[in-house]
C-alpha positions in Angstrom: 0.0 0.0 0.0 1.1 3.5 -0.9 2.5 5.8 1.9 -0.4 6.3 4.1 -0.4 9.5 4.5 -0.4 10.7 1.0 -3.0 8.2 0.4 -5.6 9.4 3.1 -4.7 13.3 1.1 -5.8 11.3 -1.8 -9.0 9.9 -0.5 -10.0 12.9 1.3 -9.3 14.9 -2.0 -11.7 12.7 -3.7 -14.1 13.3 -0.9 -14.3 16.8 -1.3 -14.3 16.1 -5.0 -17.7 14.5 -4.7 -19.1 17.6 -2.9 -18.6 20.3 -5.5 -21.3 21.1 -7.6 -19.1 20.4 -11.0 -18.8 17.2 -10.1 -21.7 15.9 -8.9 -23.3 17.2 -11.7 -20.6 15.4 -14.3 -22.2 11.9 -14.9 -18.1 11.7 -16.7 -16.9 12.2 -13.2 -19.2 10.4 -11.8 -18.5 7.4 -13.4 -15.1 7.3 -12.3 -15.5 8.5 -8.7 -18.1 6.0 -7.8 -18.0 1.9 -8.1 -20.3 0.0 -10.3 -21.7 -1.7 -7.4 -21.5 1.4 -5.3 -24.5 2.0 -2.4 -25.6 4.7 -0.6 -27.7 5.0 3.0 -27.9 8.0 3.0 -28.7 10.9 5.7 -32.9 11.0 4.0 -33.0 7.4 5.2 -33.5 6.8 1.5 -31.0 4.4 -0.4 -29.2 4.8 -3.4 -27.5 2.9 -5.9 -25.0 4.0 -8.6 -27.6 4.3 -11.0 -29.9 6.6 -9.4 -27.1 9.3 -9.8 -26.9 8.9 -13.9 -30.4 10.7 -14.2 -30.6 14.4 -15.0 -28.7 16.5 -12.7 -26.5 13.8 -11.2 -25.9 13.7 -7.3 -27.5 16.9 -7.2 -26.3 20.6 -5.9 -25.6 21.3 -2.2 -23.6 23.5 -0.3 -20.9 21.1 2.2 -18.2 21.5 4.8 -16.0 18.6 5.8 -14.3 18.0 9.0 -12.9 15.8 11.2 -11.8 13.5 8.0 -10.0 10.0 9.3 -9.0 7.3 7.1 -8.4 3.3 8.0 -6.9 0.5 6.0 -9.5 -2.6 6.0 -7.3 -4.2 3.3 -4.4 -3.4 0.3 -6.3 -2.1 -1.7 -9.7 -0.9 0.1 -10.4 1.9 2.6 -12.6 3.1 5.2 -13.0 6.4 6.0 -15.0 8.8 8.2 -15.7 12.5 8.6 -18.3 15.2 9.7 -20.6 17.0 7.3 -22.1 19.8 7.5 -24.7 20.4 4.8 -25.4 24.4 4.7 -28.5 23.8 2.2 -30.2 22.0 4.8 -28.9 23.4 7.7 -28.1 19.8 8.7 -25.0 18.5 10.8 -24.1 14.2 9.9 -21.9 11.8 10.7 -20.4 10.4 7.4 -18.6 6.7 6.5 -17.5 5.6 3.1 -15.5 3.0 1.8 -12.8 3.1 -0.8 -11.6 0.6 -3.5 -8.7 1.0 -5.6 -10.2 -0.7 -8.9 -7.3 -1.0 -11.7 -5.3 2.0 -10.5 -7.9 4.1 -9.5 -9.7 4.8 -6.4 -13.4 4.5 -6.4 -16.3 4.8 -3.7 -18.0 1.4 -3.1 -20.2 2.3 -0.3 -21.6 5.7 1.4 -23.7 6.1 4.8 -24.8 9.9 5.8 -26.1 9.8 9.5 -28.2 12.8 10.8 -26.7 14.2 14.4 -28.7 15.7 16.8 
């Protein structure tokens, strides 16, 4: 495994990468950021499947913050990592868990939970 602290940069680059608005409305970027069998619980209490964000509009536009980003190896090649959220469109605060997958070279998102706090 790559030096892990260049590697949890990395991941938490891509995190923030999935938040901008340019990206989660590119179903180009999309498609590389997120796993084919990627799965989302997400803070609605809805879940989501890669699918449901190749419709018009993608993942949608929101206004996020990250913080307190941590990242843990589970195996070589596959990541977990947790962080806080807060969602400014909403006005919401969550707890948030994904994991990581490096598929051929390239680091994708298999699985996503949102959390509401109180």
């Amino acid at each position: 495994m790559q030096n892990l602290t260049l590697l949890k940069e990395h991941i938490l680059q891509l995190e923030e990468r999935l938040l901008k608005p340019e990206i989660r409305t590119s179903l180009e970027e999309l498609d590389k950021l997120l796993a084919e069998d990627f799965c989302e619980y997400g803070s609605s209490g809805n879940v989501w499947n890669r699918q449901d964000y190749f419709g018009e509009g993608g993942a949608g536009v929101v206004k996020m913050t990250l913080s307190h980003f941590e990242m843990h190896t589970l195996a070589e090649d596959t990541v977990f990592t947790t962080y806080r959220i807060y969602n400014e469109t909403k006005d919401q605060h969550t707890l948030r868990s994904s994991i990581w997958k490096n598929n051929n070279g390239q680091w994708q998102m298999v699985f996503h939970q949102g959390t509401p706090t109180a």
